[in-house]
N, C-alpha and C positions, 0 to 999 in steps of 0.2 A: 432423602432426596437422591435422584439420580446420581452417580459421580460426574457423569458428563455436563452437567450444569455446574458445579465445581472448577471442572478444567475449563471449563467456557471464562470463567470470573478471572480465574488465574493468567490466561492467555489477554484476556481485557486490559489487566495492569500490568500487563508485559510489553503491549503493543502501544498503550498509551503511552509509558515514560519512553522507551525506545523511539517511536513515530517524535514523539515533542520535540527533544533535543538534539537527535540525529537529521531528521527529514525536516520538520517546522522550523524548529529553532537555528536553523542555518541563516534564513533573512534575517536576523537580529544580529549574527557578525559580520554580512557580508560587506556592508558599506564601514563599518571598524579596518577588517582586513583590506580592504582595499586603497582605503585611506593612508593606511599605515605602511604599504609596500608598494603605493603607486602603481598598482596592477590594476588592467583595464575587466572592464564589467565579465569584455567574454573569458578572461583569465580565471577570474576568480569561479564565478559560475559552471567553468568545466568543472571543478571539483564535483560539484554536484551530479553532473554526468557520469562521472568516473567514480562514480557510487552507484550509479546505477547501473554501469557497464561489468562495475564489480558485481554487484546484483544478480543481473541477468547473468553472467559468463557463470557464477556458481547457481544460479538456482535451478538446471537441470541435476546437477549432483546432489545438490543436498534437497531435492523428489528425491531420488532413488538411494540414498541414503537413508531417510526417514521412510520410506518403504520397508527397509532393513533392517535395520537397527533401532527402528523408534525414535518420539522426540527430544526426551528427556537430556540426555548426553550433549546434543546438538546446541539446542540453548542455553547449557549450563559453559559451554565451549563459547558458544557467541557472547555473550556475556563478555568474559574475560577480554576479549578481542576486541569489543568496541569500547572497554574502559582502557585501554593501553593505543588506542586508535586515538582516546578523548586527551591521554597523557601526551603523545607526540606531537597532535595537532596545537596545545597550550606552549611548546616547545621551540615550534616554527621558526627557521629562519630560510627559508630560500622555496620557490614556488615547487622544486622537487619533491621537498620533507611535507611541505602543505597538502601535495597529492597522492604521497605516500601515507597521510594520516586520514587522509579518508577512504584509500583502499584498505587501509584497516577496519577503518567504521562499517564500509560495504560488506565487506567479507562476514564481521560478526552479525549485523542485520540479518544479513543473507542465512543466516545459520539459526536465529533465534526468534524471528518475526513469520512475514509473508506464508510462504509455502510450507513451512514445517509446524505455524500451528493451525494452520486452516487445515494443514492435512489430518494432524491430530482433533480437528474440530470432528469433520466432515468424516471420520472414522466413527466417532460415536452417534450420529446421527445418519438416519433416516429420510424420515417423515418430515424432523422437525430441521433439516439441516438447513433450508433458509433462514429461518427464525435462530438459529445457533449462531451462522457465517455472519446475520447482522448485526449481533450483539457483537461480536469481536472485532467485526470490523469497522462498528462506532467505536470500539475505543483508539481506531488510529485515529478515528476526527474528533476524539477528544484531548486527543496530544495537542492539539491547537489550544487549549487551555494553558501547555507549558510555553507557550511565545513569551508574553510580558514575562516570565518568572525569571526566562533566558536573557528577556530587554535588561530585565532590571538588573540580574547579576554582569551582565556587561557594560553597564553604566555606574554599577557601583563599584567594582572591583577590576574593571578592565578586561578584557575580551579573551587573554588568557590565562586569568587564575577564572575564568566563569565557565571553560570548558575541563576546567580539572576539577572543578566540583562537581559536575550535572557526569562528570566521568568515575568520579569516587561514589555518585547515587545507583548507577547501575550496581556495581559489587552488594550495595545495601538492599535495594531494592529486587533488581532482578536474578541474581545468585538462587537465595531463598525459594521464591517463585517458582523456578526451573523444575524441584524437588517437586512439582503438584503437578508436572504435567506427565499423561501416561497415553500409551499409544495406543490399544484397540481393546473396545469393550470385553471383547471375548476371551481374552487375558486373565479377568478379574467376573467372567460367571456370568454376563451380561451379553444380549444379540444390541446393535445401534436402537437408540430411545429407549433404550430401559428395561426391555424384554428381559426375563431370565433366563438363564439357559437349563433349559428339562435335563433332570437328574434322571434314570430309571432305577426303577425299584431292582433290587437282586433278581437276579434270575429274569429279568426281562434283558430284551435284544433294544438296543436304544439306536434308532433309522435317525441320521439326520434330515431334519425336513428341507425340502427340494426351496433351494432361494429362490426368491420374486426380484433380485435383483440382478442389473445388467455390470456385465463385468467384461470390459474391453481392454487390449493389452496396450501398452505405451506403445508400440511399434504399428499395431492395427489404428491407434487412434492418427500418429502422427501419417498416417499414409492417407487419410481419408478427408473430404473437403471443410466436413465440418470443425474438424481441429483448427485449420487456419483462416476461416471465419472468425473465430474467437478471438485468435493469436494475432488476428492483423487488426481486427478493431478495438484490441487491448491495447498497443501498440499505439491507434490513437492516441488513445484514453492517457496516456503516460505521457505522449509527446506533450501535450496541454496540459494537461498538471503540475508536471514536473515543472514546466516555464512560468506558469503561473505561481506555485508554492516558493517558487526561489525568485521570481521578479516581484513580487507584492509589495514591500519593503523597498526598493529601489525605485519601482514604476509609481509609485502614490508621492515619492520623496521629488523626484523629476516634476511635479506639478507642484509645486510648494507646497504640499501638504505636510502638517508636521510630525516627527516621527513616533510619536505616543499615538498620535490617531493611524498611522499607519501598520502599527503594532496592534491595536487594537482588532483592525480589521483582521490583521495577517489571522488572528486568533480568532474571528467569530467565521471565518469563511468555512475551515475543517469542521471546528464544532458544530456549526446546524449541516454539516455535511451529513451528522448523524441521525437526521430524520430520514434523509433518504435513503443509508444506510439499513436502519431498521424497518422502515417502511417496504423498502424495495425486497425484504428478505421474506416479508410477510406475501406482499402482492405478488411478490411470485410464485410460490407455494400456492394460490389460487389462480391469478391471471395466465402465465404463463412466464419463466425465465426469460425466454429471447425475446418477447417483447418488451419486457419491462430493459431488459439490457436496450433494446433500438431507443427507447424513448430518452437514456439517459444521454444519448448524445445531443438529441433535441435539444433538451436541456441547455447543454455546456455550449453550443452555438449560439443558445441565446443568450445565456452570462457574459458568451465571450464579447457578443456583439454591442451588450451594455458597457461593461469593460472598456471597449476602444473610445467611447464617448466621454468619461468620464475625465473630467476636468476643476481644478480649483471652486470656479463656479458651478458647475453643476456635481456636488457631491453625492445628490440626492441618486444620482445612478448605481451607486455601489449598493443600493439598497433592494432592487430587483436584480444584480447582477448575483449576490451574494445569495439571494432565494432561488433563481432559474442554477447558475454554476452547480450549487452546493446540494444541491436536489438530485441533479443532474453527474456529481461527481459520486455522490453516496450510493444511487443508482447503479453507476455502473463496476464498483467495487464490490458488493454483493450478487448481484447479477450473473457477473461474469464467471464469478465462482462456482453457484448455481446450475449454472446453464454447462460446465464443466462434469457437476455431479452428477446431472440428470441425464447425459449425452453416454458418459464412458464411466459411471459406478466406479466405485473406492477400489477396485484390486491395485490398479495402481496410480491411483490419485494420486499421490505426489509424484513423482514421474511425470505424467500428465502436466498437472498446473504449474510442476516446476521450468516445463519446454515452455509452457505459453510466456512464463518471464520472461524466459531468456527470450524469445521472441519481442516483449516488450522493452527488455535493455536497449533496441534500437531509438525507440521514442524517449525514453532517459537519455539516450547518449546527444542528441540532436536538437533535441527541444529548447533546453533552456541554454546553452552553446549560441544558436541561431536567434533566439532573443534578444541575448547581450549582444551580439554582433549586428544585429539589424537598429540596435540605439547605440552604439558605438559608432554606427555609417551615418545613421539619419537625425540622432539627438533626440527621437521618439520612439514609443514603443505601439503606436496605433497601428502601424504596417504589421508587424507582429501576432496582433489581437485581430485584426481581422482576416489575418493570410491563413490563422490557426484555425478561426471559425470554419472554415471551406474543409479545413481535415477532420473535423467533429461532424461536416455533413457525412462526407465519406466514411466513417465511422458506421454512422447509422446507415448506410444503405446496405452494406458488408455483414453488418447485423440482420437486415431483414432477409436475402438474397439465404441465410443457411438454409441446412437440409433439413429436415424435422429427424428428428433423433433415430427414427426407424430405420437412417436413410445416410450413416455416419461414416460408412465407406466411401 
């Protein structure tokens, strides 16, 4: 079998346990931490931003480091950095040390996740690179699987001997991992999707043949409209996620819902996020990229708009929120990626995808901040859910307004 379906498997269970207990598994301490240091909702929640600002502030460098130097290095390094991220943060005493252990956690994410293995995905594929990006990037929404495991170890053991173990599973799990991932087909005798690469016989002159693919520079892309078409509706896409992934658990517990059913959801909302994920990697590959990305904000406006209604008594909402959001979220996590590869080709994809983060560190750094603080003001979080709705239209119309790919200048 291909190798590149290998490194797809490998980068799957890298992004799964990393995504669970770093990005998911934060609503299972946040109301422990909070409780425990009488820090108010938008205190504790900036952390979460300041993971994302760590994010975004590194994820131009490490594009153009995995451009460089390949992946392998990168996330055997992050690795390390978010289990000494997971030791500091079990450590905590003062809201400083608290935000200095999640600038550890970002920094290693940053290095061993998002843009260094999509790059490495999106190297060895193609044809097939929709269908590769969604298989990877369902296993972020299968890290929603590790919520309860995080509920439970912080219920069993207390909230900081449950991030020194989910922080001693990285070394076990992701360490090893690291060793399987490899940076470009061509490396190892192979063109993207599995081609061979033509040997010539002695005594033949061996012509490479002339690529069918488009190859745009990081400096041509970021000058051109189409880049920040992407960049500003990813940016979206982040501000609402981010608030939602880290208010789920707070926002269900504020209607007295109880916190085993509110853990529950926290964990099926990423998980079926994986159908859209996989779906949206396939339909695009036939439909079209940029429209499958306009549609996914569709989508997240109308989860969101289920979302603001949801209430004690009507629980039955979270159950088309959790289908339109999660549809809607897996959408445009594949998509965006896509519409990236098909726009400006792999010379220097990570470069590339790495700007559009950082572009989106804006909606991490904002999003779930202005959450907490709009239910710190108001004691609800519906002003929230429906203000966010209006930035998920805006999304989609920034989405349909790009250039067609011919047209990237």
């Amino acid at each position: 079998m291909f190798y590149g379906w290998y490194l797809v498997g490998a980068c799957v269970l890298i992004i799964l346990y990393t995504g669970g207990v770093v990005h998911f598994g934060f609503t299972a301490v946040f109301e422990p931490i909070a409780d425990e240091f009488g820090w108010s909702y938008a205190q504790v929640s900036l952390a979460s931003s300041l993971r994302g600002l760590e994010m975004g502030l590194l994820a131009p460098l490490m594009g153009l480091l995995v451009d460089r130097i390949g992946p392998r290095r990168l996330v055997f390094a992050g690795g390390i950095l978010m289990s000494l991220g997971f030791l500091l943060l079990s450590r905590v005493s003062s809201i400083g040390t608290f935000y200095g252990a999640f600038a550890l956690l970002a920094t290693g994410m940053s290095s061993c996740t998002g843009t260094v293995l999509l790059t490495a995905v999106n190297n060895w594929f193609r044809m097939k690179a929709g269908l590769a990006t969604g298989i990877v990037a369902s296993g972020f929404g299968l890290g929603g699987i590790l919520i309860p495991v995080v509920t439970s170890l912080v219920d069993a053991f207390q909230w900081r001997a449950a991030m020194l173990i989910v922080g001693l599973g990285i070394l076990v799990i992701l360490l090893p991992l690291s060793l399987l991932i490899r940076h470009k087909p061509e490396h190892y005798g192979y063109h993207p999707d599995g081609a061979a690469i033509s040997v010539p016989e002695p005594g033949e002159v061996y012509i490479e043949p002339a690529s069918m693919e488009i190859s745009i520079s990081a400096k041509q892309a970021l000058s051109g409209r189409a880049f920040w078409h992407v960049a500003i509706g990813s940016l979206c896409h982040a501000f609402v996620v981010g608030s939602i992934v880290t208010h789920m658990m707070p926002y269900l517990s504020s209607l007295s819902i109880a916190r085993s059913t509110s853990s529950m959801v926290a964990l099926v909302l990423p998980v079926t996020s994986i159908g859209g994920r996989l779906s949206s990697g396939w339909l695009s590959d036939r439909l079209g990229r940029r429209q499958i990305f306009a549609a996914s904000f569709a989508l997240m406006t109308a989860g969101l708009l289920f979302f603001s209604q949801v209430t004690a008594e009507m629980m039955w909402l979270i159950v088309p929120f959790i289908i339109t959001f999660s549809l809607g979220w897996g959408f445009s996590v594949t998509s965006r990626i896509t519409v990236l590869r098909e726009y400006f080709g792999r010379g220097s994809f990570g470069t590339i995808l790495g700007s559009t983060s950082g572009v989106m560190m804006l909606g991490n750094l904002a999003g779930a901040p202005l959450a907490g603080l709009i239910y710190d003001t108001w004691g609800s979080y519906q002003g929230a859910w429906l203000s966010f709705s209006a930035l998920t239209l805006v999304g989609m119309v920034i989405t349909l307004t790009m250039p067609s790919p011919s047209h990237t200048s």
